[in-house]
N, C-alpha and C positions, 0 to 999 in steps of 0.2 A: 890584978883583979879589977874588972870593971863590972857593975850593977851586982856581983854577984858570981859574975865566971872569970874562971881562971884563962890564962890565955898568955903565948908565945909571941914577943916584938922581935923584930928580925930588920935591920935597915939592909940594904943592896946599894953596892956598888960606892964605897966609901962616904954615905951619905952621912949626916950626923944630927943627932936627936934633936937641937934645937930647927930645923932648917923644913920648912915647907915641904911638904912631901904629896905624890899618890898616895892612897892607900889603898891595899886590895887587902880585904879579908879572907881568909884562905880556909873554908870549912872543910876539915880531914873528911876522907869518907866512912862508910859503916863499916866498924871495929876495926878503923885506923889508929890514929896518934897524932895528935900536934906537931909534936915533938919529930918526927920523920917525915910529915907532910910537908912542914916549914920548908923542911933541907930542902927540898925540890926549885925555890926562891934563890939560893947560896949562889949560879953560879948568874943571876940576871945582873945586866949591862945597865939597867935604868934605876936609877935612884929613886927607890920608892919605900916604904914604910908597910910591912908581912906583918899582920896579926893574925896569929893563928888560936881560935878560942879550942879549948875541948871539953866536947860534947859530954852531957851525964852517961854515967855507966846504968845502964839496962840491965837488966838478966845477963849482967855479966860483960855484956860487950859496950864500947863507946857506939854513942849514935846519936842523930840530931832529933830522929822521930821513935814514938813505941812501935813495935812490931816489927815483921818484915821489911827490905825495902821492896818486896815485890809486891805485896799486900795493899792494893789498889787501893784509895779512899780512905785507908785507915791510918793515915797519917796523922799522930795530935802534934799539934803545933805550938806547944808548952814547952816550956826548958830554956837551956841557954838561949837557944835563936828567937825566944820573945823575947828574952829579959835584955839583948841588946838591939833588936831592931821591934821595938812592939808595935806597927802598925802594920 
């Protein structure tokens, strides 16, 4: 857990925790999972360092904004993805 969310480390390609790495963060999409998103990272050739946070649960489904994702403009931009990128 970092700032508050919970979240999946995944190294690639026999990399190992102390060692320099990329990092790409990997946001599941709406009423995805972490946890199955990561896997998509498992069979990469470059050694890089997957964090995969998950989103608050909504009305029920994982997501990174309230509403629709088709709902134009009505994006809030609170939650996880402030609390680890706040600017």
């Amino acid at each position: 857990m970092l700032a508050g969310v919970h979240f999946i480390e995944m190294l690639t390609a026999g990399a190992k925790t102390q060692e320099r790495l990329p990092l790409v963060v990997a946001l599941h999409p709406q009423r995805g999972d972490a946890a199955d998103f990561i896997a998509l990272f498992q069979g990469l050739r470059t050694k890089a360092r997957i964090i995969a946070p998950y989103a608050d649960a909504q009305n029920g489904h994982l997501g990174w904004y309230r509403g629709e994702s088709s709902a134009a403009g009505r994006r809030d931009h609170d939650g996880p993805r402030r609390r680890l990128c706040p600017f």
